[in-house]
Each structure stands twice: as C-alpha cells, then as structure tokens.
N, C-alpha and C positions, 0 to 999 in steps of 0.2 A: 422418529426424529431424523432427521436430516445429517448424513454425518460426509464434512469437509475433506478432502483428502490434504491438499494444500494449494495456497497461493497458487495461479500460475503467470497472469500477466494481465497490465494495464494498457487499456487505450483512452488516449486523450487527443481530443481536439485540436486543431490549429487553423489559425491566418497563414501563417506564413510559417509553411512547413521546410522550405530552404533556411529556415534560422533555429528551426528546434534543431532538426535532423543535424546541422553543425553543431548545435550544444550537445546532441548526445551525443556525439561521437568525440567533440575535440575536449570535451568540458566534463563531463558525465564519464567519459570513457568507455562506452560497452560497444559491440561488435558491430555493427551495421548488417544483415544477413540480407533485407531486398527491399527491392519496392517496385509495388506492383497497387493498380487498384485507386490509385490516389494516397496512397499509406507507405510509410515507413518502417522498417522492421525491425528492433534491434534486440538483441543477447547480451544476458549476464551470466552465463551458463550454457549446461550443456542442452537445456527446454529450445527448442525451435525458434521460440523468441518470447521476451518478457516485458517489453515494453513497445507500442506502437504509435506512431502519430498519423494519423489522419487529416487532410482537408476537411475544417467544420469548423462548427463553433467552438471554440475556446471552452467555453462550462460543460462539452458534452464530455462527459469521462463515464469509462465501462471498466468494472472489474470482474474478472476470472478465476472461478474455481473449481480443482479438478474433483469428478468422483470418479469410483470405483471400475463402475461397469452399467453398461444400457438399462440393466434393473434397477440400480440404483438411481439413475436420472430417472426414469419413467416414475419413479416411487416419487423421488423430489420434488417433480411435478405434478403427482396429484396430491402431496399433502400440501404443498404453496397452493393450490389451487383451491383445496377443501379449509383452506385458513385464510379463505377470502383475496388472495393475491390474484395479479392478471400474471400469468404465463404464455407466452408463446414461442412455440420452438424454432432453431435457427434455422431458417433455406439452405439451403445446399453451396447459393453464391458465399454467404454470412459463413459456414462451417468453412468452407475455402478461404475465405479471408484470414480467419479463425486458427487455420490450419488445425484442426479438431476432427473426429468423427462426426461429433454428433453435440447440440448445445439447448440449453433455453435460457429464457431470456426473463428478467421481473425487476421488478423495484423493490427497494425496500421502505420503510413507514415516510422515511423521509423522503425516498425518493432517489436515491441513489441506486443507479444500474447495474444489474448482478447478468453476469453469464454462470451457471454451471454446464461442466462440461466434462465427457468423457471421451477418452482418445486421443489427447492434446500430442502434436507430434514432439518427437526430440530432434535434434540434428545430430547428423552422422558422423559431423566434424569437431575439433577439438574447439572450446574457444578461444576466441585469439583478441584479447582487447585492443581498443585502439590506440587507447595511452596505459601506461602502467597505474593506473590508480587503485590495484589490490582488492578490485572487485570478486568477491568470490559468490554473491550472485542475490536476485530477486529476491526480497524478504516479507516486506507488509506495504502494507497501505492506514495511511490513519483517513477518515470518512467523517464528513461533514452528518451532525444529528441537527434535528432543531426540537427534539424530545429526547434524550439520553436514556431516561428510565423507558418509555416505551420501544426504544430501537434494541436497547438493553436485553429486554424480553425477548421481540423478534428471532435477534441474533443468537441467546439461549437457547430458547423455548423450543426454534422452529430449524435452526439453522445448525442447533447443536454445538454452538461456540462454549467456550466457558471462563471465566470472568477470572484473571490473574490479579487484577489491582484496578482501583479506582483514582481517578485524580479530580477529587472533587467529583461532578457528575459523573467524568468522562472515562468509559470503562476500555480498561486495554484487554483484548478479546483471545487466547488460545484454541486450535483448534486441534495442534500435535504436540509437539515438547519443548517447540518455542514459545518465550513467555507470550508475546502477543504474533500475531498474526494482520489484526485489525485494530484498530483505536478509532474509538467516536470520540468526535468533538465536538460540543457544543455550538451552533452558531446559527447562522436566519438561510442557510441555503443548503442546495445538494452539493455531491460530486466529491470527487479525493480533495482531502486536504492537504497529505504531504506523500512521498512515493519514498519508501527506504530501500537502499541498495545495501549488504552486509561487506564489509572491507575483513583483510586479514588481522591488522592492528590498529594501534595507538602511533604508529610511523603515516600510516598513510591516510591517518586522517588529520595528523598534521602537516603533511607532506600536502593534501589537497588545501588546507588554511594558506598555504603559503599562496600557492597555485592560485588560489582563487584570489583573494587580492588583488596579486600583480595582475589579475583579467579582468579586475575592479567589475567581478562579481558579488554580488549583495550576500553578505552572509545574512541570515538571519536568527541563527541561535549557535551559540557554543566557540572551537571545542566546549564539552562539557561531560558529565554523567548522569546518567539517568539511574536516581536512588529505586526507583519500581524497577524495570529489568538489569540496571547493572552495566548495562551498554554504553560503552564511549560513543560520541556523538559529532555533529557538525551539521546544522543544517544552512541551505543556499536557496538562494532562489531562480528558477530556470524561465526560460519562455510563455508567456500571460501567466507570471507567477505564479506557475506553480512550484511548491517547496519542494525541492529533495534535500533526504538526507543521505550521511553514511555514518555506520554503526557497527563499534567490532564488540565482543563479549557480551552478547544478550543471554540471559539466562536460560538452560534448560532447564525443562521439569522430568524428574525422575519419576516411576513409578509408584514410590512412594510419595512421592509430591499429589501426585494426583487423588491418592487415595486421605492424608492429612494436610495439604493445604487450604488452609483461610485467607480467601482474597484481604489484601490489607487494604484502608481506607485511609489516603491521602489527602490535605487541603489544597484546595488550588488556590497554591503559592508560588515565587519562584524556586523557591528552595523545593519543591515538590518534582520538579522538570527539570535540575542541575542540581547535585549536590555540591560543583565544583564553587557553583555563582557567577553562571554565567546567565544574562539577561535574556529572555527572548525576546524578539524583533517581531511575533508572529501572534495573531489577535486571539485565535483560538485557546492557545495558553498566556493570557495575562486576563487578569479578574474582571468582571463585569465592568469594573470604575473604571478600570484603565482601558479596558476596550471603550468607554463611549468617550475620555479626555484623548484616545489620539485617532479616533475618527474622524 
C-alpha cells in the first residue's frame, strides 16, 4: 500500500492570471515567491511553495503528494500501475516547474490529477505574508467524486488514506494526525472542490469575515464549526470559483485514536457541515433536492 507522506501543494488553472495572482496575494494572503514558466508561485509556509496558478483552463487542477524516498515512488508507481492506473513520470522541465526531484503523474477513478512526489524543495527564507491574515500554512484539499464508495476504496485501498468520518457519502480522508487531509465530494465532475489554508484562531477568521465583505467577496459558508473535525471555519469564493477556505482547531489523532477509532457516520444535513447553523452557499454540501431547486 501506498503510504502519503503529506499534502504539499495545489495548481490550478487560469484565464486571467493577473486577477488570481492579485487575490492571492491581496485577498488570500500568502507570499508570492515567483514566476516563471507562465505560472505563479505562492507560500503558506516554509514548503517552496503551496499553491500555483498557471495559464490554462480554469477545470485543469493538480494535486501534490509528498513520499518518502525514490523507492517509495518507484514502488507507487508500479502498484498504481499493477491496479490498472495510467502512470507517467514527470520530465525534468515538469520536476522544474514542480520544483521537486523527482514526480509521477495518474488520475484517480474520477479523474482527478494526482502528482506524487519525492524531494519537494523548501525555501530557505522565513515566510513573510502579504497581509496578516494568520495563515499558518497549506492543509487539504476537498476533491470532487462522481462515485464516493468507489473513490473511497481507491483512496483506502491503494493510496493508504483512512476514513475519519463520513458525511453522508462523502468521506473525509487522514493520511497523518490531521483529521482529514482530503474530502470527496459528491458531484458530476473532476478537479478540487475547495483548497483550505489553516489560520491561527477564531480572531482571524473573523477578522477575514469582516475583510471579505467590505471587498464584497462572496462568502460561501460560515463562520461556522465543523461537528466531524471540530475546526472553526469560513469559506469564500476566489477566481473561476474556486472555494477557499480557512480553518483553525482541526482535530488531531492520537495514537491511540488510531489504534480505537470508529469512523462516525453523519447525515448530509446542514447541521452535519456547521454546528453553529450556519447555511452553505456551496452545491457539493446541500442535499440532492436542494442541489437540483438551485440549479
């Protein structure tokens, strides 16, 4: 089995990369570190970089994960491989881009773009955000399914994820001692569905509520709490909407968690995605009925 080391960073598509590259930095907050290539470069930490925007299409999104060591990709690669996956390893321009040793490349059932990769660089500098919004750094990603139980497996089975909670289908994924890592969502297509950044509290995620308003930014969920990890919340929505969030108190798992935890099964309600009762604005979590009345 395939074991995740963690997250390391998201690239997503753009038109018009003069208006993301402005939200990340003035809106988003995180470091801007370069650009080169036709892409964007930006830091939530002290990782080389964790999020990037590219000239392309809007739906192309790639996510990135690190392992171990060259054996362990070389292994990655031939069990995706010998489990009927297409693999192909990254050129040397792709690893540059990448800023990585070494990478490969697959889908997963749905179809969503997977890098693993070993040797991701770090930077040698301290971060330095752009605005003070209490980013303390790249956390998950939630991931579009259009089969939950078969991606489910996948990401178990193959990828060595493990299952903290369910919300309704949609399973929220661990890969180390954070409660999720990844979340599938339910829905008819590929690619990320929303990109979390972790903040330091309950200040600067109301401190961005305010923020975002007066830049008559779309919220789309929250503040709120999330009863599965426990994490204060706020999601927005950024450039060919995609959703970010931020989120302080997510749960860790103890060792003992791991060895006596039973994933809990949640309805997908609203009260399942806010205990506060706060509504979401976002199709992925509102119920089958209410996604086709506000289609």
């Amino acid at each position: 089995m395939i074991n995740l080391l963690d997250i390391r960073y998201v690239r997503l598509g753009t038109r018009d990369r003069a208006q993301a590259d402005s939200f990340a930095r003035s809106v988003l907050g995180l470091e801007q570190v370069r650009e080169e290539a036709g892409a964007t470069y930006f830091r939530s930490d002290n990782r080389d970089h964790t999020l990037a925007y590219f000239e392309g299409d809007p739906t192309d999104h790639t996510v990135g994960f690190e392992l171990r060591d060259a054996s362990e990709l070389d292994a990655a690669a031939a069990e995706l491989s010998n489990s009927g996956v297409v693999v192909r390893a990254g050129t040397s321009e792709e690893c540059e881009q990448r800023h990585v040793e070494a990478f490969v490349h697959f889908k997963d059932p749905t179809g969503n773009k997977i890098d693993l990769m070993v040797g991701p660089h770090h930077s040698g500098r301290r971060y330095f955000p752009s605005r003070d919004a209490g980013i303390t750094g790249f956390s998950h990603v939630g991931l579009c399914t259009t089969d939950a139980a078969r991606d489910e497996r996948f990401w178990t089975q193959v990828l060595g994820a493990r299952v903290s909670d369910r919300i309704g289908d949609a399973p929220l994924l661990r890969i180390d001692d954070v409660h999720h890592k990844v979340a599938l969502f339910p829905t008819t297509r590929s690619g990320v569905q929303h990109v979390n950044h972790q903040v330091e509290g309950i200040d600067d995620i109301m401190r961005a509520w305010y923020m975002l308003q007066k830049l008559n930014v779309p919220i789309a969920f929250g503040p709120g709490r999330h009863p599965t990890s426990g994490a204060m919340f706020l999601y927005f929505r950024g450039p060919d909407n995609m959703i970010f969030e931020y989120s302080s108190g997510v749960r860790l798992f103890t060792t003992e968690d791991e060895i006596n935890y039973q994933p809990r099964q949640f309805p997908r309600a609203n009260e399942s995605f806010c205990m506060w009762g706060s509504v979401p604005d976002i199709a992925e979590f509102r119920k089958p009925a209410e996604q086709a009345s506000c289609s």
